[in-house]
KOLSE-413639 format. One line per 4 residues: number of its first residue (from 1); their letters; for each residue y, x, z of N, C-alpha, C, O, CB. Coordinates in steps of 0.02 Angstrom, whole numbers. Glycine has a CB too. Example, Ala and Ser with C-alpha at 12.3 -4.5 7.8 and 13.67 -1.06 7.14 Angstrom:
1> as> -284/660/390/-225/615/390/-165/660/390/-166/712/423/-224/565/452  -112/642/354/-53/684/357/2/645/394/57/670/402/-30/704/286
This chain:
1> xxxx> 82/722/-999/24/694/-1034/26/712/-1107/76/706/-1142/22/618/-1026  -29/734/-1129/-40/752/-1196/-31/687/-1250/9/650/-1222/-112/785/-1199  -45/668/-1291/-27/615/-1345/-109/609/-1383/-125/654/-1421/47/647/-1408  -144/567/-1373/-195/547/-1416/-214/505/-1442/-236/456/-1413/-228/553/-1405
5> xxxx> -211/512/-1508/-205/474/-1572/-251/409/-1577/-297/427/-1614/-222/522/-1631  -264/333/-1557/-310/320/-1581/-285/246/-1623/-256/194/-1607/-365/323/-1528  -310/268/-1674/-303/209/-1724/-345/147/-1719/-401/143/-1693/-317/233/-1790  -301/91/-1753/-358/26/-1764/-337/-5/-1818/-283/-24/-1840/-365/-33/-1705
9> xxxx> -413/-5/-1840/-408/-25/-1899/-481/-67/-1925/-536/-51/-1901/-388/40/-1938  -476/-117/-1971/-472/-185/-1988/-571/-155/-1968/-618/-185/-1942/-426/-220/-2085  -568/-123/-1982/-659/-93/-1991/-671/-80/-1941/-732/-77/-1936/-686/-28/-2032  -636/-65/-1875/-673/-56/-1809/-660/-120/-1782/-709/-139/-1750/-648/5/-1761
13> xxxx> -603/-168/-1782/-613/-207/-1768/-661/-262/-1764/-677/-290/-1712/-585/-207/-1779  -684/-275/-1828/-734/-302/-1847/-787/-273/-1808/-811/-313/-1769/-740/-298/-1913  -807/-226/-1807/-871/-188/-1770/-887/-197/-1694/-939/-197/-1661/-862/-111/-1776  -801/-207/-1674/-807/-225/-1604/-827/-305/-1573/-857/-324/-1522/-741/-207/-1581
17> xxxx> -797/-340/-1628/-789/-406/-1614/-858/-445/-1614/-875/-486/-1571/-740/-433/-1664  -905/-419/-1684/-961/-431/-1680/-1024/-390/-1623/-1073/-422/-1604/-968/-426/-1745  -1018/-351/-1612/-1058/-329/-1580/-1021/-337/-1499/-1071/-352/-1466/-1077/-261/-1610  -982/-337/-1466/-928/-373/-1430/-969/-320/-1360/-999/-343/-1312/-928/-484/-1431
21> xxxx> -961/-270/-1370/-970/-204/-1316/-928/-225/-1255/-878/-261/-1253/-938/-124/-1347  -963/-191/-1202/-921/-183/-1144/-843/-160/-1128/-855/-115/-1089/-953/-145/-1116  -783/-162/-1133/-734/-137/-1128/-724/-64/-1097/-714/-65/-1036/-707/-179/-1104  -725/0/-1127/-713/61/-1089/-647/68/-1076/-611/50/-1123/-737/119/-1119
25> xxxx> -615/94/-1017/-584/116/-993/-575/173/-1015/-607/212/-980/-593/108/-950  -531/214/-1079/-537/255/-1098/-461/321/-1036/-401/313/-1025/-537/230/-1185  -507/371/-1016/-476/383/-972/-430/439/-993/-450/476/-1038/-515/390/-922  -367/449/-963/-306/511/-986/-302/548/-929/-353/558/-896/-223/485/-1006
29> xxxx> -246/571/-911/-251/615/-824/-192/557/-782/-146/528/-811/-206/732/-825  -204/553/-732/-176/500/-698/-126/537/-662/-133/588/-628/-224/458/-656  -57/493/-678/-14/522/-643/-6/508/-573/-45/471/-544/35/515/-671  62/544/-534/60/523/-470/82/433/-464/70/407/-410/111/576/-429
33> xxxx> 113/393/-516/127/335/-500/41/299/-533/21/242/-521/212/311/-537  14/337/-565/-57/300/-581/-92/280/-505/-108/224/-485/-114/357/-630  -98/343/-473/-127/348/-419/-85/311/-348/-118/295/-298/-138/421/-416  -26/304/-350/8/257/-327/-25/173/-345/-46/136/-300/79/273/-355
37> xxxx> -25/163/-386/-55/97/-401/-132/69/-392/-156/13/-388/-43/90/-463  -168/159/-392/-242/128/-417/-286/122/-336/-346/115/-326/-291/197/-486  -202/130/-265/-213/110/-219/-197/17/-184/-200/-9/-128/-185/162/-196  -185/-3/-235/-134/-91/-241/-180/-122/-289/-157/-168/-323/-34/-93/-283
41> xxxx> -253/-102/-297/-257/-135/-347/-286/-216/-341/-286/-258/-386/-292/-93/-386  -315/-225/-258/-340/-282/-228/-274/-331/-237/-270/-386/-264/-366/-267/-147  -217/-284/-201/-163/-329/-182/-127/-352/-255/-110/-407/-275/-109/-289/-127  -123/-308/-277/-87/-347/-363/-129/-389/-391/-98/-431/-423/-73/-291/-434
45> xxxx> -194/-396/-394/-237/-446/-403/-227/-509/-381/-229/-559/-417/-288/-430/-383  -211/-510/-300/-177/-578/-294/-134/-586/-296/-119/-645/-289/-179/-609/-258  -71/-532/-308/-11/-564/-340/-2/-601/-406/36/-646/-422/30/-519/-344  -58/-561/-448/-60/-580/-501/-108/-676/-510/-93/-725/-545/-93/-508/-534
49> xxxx> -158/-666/-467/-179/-742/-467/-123/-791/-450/-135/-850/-464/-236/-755/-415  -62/-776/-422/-11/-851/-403/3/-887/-469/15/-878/-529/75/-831/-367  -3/-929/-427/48/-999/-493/102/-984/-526/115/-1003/-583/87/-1069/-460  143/-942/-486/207/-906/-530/181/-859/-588/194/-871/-646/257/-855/-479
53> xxxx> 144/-804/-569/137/-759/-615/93/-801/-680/94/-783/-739/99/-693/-580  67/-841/-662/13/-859/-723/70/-917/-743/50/-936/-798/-86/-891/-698  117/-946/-731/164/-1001/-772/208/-937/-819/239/-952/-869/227/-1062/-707  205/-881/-800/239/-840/-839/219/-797/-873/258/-765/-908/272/-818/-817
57> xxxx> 147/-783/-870/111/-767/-931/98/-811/-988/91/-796/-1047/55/-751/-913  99/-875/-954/85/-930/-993/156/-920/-1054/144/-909/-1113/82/-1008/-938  219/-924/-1030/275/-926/-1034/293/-879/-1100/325/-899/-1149/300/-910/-971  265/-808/-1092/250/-765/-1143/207/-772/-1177/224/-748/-1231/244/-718/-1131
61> xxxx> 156/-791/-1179/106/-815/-1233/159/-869/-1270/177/-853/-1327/25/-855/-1197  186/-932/-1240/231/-962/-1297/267/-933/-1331/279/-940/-1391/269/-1000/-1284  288/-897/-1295/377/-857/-1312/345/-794/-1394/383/-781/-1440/418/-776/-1197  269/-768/-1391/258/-703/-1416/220/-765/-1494/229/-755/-1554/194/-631/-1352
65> xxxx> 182/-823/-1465/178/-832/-1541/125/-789/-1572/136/-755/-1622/246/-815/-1575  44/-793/-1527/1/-746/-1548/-20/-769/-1597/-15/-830/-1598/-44/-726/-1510  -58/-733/-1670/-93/-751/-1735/-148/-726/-1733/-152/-677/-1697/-64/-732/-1794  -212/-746/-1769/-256/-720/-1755/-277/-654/-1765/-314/-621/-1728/-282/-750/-1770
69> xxxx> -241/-632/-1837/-242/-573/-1845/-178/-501/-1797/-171/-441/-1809/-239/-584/-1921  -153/-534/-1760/-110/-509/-1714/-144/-418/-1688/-203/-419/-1669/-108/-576/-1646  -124/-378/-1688/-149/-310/-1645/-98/-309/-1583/-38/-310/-1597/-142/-226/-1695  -113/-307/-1532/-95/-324/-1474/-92/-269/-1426/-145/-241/-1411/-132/-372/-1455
73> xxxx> -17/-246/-1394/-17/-194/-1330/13/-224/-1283/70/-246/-1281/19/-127/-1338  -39/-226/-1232/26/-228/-1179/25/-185/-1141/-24/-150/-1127/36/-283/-1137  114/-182/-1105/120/-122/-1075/124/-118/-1016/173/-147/-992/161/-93/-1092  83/-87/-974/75/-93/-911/36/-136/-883/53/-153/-827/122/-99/-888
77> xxxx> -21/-165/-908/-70/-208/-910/-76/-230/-847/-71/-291/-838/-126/-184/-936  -86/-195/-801/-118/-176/-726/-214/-228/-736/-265/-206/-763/-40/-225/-638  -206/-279/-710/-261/-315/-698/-260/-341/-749/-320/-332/-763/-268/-353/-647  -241/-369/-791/-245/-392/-863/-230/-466/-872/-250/-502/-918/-313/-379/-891
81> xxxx> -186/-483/-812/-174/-542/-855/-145/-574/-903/-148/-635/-914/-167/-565/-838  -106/-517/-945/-91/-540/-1005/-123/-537/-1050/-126/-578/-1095/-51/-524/-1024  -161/-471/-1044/-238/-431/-1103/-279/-517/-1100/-282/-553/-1149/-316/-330/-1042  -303/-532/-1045/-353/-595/-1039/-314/-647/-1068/-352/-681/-1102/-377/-617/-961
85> xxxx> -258/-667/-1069/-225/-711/-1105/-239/-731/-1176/-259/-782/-1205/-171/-690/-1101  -211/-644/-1197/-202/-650/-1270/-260/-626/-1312/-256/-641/-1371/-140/-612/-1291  -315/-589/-1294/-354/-573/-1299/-407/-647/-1349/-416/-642/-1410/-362/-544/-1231  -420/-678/-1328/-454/-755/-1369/-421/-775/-1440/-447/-801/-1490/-439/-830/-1317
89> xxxx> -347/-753/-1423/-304/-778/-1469/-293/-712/-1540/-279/-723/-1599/-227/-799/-1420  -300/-671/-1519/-296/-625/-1586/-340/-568/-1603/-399/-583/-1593/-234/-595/-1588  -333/-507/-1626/-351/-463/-1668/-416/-437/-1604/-473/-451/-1584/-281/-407/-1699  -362/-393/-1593/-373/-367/-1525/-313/-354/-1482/-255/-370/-1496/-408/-306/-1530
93> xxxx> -339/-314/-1417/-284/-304/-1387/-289/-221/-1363/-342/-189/-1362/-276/-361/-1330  -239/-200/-1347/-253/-116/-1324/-193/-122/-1247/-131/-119/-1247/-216/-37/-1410  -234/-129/-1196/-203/-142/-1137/-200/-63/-1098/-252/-34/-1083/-246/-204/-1096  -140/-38/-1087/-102/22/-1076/-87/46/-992/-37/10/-983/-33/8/-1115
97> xxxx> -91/60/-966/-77/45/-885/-66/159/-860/-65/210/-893/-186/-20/-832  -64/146/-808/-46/222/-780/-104/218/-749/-134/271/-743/24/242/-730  -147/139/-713/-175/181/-652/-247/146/-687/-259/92/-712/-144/161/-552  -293/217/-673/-367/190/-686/-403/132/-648/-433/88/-679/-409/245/-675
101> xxxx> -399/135/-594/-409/64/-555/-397/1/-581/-433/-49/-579/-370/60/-502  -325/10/-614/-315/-53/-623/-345/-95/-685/-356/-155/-689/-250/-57/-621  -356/-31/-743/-381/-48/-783/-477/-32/-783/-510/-35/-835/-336/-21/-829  -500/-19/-727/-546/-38/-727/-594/-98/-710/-654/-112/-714/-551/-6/-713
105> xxxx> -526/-132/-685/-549/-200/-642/-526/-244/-698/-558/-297/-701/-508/-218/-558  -481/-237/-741/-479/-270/-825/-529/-258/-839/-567/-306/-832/-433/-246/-884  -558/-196/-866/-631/-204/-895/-686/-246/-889/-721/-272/-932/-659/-161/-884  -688/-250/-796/-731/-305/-777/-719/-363/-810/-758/-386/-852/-729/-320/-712
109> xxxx> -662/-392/-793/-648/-450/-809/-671/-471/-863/-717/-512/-866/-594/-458/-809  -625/-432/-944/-661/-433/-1005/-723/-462/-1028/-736/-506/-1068/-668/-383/-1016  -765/-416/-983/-838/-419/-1005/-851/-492/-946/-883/-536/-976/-894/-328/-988  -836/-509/-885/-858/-564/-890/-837/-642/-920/-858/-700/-915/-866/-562/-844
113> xxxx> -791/-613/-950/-749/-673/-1016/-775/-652/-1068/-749/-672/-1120/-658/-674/-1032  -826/-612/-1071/-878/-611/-1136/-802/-582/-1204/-811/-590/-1265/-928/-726/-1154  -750/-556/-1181/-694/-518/-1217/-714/-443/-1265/-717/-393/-1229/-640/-497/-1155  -725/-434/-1318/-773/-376/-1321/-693/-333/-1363/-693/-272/-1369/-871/-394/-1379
117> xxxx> -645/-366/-1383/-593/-364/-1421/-539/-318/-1361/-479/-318/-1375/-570/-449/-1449  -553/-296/-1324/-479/-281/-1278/-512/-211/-1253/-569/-206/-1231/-452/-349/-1199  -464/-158/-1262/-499/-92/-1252/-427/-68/-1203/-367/-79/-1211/-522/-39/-1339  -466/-30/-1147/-420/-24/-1118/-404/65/-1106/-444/109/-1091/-432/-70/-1062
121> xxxx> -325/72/-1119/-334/154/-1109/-261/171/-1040/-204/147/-1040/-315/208/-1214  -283/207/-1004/-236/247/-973/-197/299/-1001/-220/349/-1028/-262/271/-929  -104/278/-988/-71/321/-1016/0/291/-998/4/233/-978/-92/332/-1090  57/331/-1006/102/327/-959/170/266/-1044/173/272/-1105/128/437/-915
125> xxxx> 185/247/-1021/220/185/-1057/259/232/-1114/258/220/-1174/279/130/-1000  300/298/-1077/323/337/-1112/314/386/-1182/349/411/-1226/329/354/-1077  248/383/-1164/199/415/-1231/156/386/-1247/102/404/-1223/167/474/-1228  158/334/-1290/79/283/-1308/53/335/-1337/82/382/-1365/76/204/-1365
129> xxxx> -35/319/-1327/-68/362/-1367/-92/303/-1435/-149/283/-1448/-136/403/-1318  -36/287/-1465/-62/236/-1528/-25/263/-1581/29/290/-1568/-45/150/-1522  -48/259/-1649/-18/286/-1727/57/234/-1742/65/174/-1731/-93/267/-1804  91/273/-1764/152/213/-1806/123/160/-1820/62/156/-1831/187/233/-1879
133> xxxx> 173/104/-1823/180/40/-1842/77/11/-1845/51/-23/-1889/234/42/-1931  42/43/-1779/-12/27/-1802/-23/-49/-1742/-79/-45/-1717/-69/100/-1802  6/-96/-1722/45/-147/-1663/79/-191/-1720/109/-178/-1772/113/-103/-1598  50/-274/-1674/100/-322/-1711/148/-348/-1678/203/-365/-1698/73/-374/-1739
137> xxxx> 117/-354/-1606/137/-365/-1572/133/-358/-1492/80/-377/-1465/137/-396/-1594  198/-325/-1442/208/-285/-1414/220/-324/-1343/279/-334/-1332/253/-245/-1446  175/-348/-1292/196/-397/-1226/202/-336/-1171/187/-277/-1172/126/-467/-1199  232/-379/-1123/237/-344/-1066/262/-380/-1001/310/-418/-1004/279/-292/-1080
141> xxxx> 238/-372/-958/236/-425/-883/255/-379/-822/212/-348/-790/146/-461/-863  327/-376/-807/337/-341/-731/317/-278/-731/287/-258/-681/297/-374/-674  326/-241/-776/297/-175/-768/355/-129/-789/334/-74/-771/231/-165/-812  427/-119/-821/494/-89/-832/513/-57/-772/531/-1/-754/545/-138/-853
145> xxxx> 501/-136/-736/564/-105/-681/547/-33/-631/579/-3/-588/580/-174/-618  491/-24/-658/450/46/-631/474/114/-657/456/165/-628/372/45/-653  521/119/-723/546/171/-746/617/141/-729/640/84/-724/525/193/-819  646/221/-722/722/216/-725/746/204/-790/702/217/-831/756/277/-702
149> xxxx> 815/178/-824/842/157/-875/837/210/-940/844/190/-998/908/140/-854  822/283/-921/801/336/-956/744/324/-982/733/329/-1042/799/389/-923  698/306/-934/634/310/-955/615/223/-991/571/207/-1031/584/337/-881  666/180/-960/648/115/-994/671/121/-1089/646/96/-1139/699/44/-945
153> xxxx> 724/162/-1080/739/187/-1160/709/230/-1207/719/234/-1268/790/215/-1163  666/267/-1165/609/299/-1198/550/280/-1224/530/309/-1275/591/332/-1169  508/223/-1189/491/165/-1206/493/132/-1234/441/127/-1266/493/145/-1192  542/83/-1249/558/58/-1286/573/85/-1344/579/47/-1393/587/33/-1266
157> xxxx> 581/156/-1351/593/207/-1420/508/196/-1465/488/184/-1521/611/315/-1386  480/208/-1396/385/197/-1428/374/119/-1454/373/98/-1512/310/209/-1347  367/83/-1389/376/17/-1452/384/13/-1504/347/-16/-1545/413/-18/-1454  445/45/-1517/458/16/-1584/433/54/-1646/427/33/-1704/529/6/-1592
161> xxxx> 416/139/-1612/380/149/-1667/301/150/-1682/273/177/-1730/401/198/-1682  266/104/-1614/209/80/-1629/200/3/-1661/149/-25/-1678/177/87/-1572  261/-16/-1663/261/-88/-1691/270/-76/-1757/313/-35/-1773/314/-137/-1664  232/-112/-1807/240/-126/-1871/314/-178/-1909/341/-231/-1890/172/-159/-1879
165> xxxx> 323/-142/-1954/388/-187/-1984/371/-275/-1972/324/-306/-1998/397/-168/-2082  408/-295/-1940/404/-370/-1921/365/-393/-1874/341/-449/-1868/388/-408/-1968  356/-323/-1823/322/-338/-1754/371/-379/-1705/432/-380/-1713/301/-266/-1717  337/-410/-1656/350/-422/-1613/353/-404/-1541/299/-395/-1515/337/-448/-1623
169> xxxx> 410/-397/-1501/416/-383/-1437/434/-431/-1394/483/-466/-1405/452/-339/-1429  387/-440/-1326/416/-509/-1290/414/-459/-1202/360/-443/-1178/341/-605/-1302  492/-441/-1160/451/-418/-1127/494/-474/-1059/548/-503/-1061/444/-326/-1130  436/-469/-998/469/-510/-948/475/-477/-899/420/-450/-897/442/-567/-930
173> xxxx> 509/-453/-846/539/-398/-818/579/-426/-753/601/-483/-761/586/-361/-872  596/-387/-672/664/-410/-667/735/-390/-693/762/-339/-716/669/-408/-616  752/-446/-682/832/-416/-718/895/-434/-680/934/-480/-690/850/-451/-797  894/-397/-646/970/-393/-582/995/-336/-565/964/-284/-577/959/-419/-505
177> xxxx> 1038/-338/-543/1101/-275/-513/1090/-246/-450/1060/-293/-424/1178/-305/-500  1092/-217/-419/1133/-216/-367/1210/-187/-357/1237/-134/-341/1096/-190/-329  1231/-261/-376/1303/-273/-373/1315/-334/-351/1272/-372/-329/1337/-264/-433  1392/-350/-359/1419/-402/-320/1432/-451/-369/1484/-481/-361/1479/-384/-279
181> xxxx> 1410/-460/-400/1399/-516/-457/1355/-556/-434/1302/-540/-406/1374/-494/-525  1389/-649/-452/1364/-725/-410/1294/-697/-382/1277/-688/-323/1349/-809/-472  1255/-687/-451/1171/-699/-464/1132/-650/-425/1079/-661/-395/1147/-690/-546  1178/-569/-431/1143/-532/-413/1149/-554/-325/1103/-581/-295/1161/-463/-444
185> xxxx> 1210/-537/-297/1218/-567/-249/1172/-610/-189/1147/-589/-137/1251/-592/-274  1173/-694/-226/1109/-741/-202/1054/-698/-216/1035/-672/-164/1098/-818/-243  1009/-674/-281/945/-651/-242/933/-591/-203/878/-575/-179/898/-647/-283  986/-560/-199/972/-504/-149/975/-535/-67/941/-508/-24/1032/-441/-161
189> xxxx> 1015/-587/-53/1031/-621/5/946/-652/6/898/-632/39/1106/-680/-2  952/-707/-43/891/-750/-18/822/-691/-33/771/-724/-25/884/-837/-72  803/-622/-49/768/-587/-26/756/-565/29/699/-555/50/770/-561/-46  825/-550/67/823/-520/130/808/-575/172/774/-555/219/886/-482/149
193> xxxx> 820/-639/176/807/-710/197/740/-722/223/718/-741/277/817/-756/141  717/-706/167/638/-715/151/613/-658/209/591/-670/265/610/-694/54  625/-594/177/602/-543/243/614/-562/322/570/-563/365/643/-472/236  681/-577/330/707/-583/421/679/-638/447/680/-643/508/794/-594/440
197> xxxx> 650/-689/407/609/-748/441/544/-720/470/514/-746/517/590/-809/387  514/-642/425/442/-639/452/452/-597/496/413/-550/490/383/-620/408  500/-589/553/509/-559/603/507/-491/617/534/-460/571/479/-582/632  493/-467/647/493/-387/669/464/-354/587/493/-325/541/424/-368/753
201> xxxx> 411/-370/597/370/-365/527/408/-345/460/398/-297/423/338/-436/511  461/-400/456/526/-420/396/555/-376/400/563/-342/350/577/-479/401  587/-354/472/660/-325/474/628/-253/454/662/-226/410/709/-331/558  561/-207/477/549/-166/461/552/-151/387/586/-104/365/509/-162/488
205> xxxx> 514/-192/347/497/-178/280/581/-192/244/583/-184/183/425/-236/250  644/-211/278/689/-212/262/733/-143/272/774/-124/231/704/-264/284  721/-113/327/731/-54/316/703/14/284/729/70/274/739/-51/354  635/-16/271/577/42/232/623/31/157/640/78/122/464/9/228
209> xxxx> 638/-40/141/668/-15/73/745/-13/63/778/-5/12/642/-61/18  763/-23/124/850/26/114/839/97/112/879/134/85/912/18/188  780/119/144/774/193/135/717/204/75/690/260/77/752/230/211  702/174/41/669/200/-40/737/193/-55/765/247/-61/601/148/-94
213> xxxx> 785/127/-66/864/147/-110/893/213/-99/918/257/-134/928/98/-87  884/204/-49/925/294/-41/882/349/-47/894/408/-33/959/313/39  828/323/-71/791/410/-91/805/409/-154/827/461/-179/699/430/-81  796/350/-193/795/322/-269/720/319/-269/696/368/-297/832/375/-337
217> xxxx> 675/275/-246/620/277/-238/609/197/-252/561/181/-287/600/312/-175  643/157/-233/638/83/-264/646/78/-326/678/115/-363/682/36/-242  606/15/-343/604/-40/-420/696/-29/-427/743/-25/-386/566/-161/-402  689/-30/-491/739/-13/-542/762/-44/-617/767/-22/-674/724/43/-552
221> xxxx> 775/-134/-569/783/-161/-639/825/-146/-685/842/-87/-684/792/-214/-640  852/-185/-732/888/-165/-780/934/-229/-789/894/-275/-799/845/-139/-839  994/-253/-790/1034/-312/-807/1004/-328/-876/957/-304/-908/1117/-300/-808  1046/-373/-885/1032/-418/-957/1069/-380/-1011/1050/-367/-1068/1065/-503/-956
225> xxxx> 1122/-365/-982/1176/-329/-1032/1137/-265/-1050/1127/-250/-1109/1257/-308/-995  1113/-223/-993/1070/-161/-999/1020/-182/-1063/1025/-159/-1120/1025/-142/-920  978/-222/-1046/903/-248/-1097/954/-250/-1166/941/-211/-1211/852/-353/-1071  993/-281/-1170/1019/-301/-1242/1061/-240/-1264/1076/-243/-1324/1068/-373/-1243
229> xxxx> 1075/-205/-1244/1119/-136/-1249/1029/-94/-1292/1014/-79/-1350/1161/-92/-1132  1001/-90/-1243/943/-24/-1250/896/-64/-1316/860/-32/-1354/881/-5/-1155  903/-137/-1320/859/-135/-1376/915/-133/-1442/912/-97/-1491/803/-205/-1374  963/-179/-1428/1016/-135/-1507/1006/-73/-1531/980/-55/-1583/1096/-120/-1495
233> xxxx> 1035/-37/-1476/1018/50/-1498/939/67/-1504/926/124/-1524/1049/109/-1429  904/40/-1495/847/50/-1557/816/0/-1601/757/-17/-1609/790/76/-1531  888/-22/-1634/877/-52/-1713/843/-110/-1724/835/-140/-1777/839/-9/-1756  823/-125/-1661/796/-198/-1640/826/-263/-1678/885/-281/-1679/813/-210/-1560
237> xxxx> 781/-287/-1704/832/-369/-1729/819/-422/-1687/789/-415/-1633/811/-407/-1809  847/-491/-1713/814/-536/-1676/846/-517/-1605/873/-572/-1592/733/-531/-1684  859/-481/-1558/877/-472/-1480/917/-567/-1457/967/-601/-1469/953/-385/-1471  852/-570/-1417/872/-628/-1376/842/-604/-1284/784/-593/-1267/827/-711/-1416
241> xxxx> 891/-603/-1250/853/-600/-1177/928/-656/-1121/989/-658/-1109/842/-480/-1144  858/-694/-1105/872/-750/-1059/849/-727/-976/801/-692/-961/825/-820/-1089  892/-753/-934/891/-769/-887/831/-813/-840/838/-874/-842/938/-785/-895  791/-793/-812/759/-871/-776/766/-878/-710/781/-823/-687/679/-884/-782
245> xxxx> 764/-913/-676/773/-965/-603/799/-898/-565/855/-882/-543/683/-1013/-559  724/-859/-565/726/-813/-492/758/-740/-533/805/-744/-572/628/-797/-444  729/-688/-519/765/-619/-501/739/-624/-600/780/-631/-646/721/-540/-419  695/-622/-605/663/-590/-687/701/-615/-749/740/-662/-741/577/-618/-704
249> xxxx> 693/-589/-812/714/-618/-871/650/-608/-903/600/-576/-887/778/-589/-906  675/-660/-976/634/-622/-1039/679/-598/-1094/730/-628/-1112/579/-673/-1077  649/-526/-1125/695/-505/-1176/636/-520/-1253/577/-502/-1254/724/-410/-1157  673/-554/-1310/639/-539/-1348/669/-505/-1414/729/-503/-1423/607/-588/-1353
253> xxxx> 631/-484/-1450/650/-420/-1503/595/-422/-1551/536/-434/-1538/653/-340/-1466  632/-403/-1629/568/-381/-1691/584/-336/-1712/644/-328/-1703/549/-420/-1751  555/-288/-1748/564/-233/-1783/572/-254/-1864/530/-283/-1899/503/-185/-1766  630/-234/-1881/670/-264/-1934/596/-255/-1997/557/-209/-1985/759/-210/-1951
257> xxxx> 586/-292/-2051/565/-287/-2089/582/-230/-2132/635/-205/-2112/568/-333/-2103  560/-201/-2180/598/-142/-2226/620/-182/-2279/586/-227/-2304/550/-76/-2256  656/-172/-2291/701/-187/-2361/665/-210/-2406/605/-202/-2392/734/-129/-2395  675/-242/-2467/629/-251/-2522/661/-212/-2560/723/-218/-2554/615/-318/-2550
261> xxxx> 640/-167/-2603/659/-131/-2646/686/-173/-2737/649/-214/-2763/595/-81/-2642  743/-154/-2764/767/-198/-2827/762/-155/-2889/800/-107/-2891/845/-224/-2819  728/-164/-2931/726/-130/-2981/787/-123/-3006/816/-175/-2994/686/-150/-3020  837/-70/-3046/883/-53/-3062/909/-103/-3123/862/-96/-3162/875/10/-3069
265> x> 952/-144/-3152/953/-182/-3193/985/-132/-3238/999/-146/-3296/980/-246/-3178
């Protein structure tokens, strides 16, 4: 994917907000995992309507601390329920996703939440098409564990240099092993649990993804230690990432302020 530049700034904002346009879907070339997704986009819709996912958007909206003047990305948007979240609450938002589908059914949404502030562009997490430090703050909902630890570090390389000095990063993710550690352990058991109860049905889709593991074709979380490792090494302050109930964490992170400069005495 090529890299295209688009800035925001205090004068388009304004232009958008008042005149409060339809949300375009500004389109890039869709990769093969775009097009992977922009076939799920019914079904992530109702994953995304459960009580879980929305107590944990909710969860990040506390955790991120939106302002009004906030400029807002999130990464991997899909249907937008974080864009629709935070969207009321600040600047604007620039909701990021791989697959056009998904962010075309955000668009809808937008415009029927009368949202004129949330512009949505296709583009792969790895190469934002946004200017330096032109982001205040940086969300993200279940969408990592889709790159390998290479590509989650590459990423996170962009973050931070689309986040502005004293941006914010809040991201929520899963975060487990597959290893023999207590935690990882129980939810890999009580996953497979969950599958062998729905019978024939279960046991299949239990072997469809022993064989994505062995292609390397399955979700690819990252431990806790991993998250706090990959945001140190990029200069990250602030690094706090917690644990919650089930398989996911949240990591949070700011981009250090710059120095104040001392006149020479």
């Amino acid at each position: 994917m090529h890299n295209e530049q688009t800035a925001i700034t205090p004068n388009q904002t304004a232009a958008v907000s008042d005149s409060r346009p339809r949300p375009r879907c500004r389109r890039r070339p869709s990769s093969q995992s775009g097009q992977h997704w922009d076939r799920r986009v019914a079904n992530w819709d109702t994953i995304a309507a459960s009580p879980a996912f929305h107590r944990l958007a909710q969860e990040i909206v506390v955790l991120a601390r939106p302002q009004a003047d906030d400029r807002v990305v999130d990464l991997g948007a899909g249907t937008g329920l974080l864009s629709l979240a935070f969207a009321p609450q600040v600047r604007d938002v620039v909701a990021i996703d791989a697959s056009p589908m998904m962010l075309e059914r955000l668009a809808i949404k937008a415009d029927a939440a009368g949202l004129g502030n949330v512009r949505p562009i296709v583009a792969d997490l790895r190469a934002l098409p946004l200017p330096d430090e032109s982001v205040t703050l940086a969300v993200s909902n279940y969408a990592f564990h889709h790159l390998d630890d290479a590509g989650k570090e590459v990423a996170l390389s962009e973050v931070r240099r689309v986040l502005a000095p004293g941006g914010r990063l809040v991201v929520c993710d899963m975060m487990f092993g597959l290893s023999l550690h207590r935690r990882d352990r129980q939810l890999i058991a009580h996953k497979l649990w969950l599958l062998a109860r729905k019978g024939p049905a279960g046991w299949l889709r239990i072997v469809r993804n022993l064989c994505r593991l062995a292609l390397r074709r399955w979700e690819q979380p990252a431990t806790l230690e991993v998250w706090q490792r990959m945001l140190l090494e990029r200069q990250f302050a602030g690094v706090s990432v917690q644990l919650l109930q089930h398989e996911g964490g949240i990591a949070i992170a700011t981009r250090p302020e710059r120095p104040a400069h001392t006149s020479p005495s």
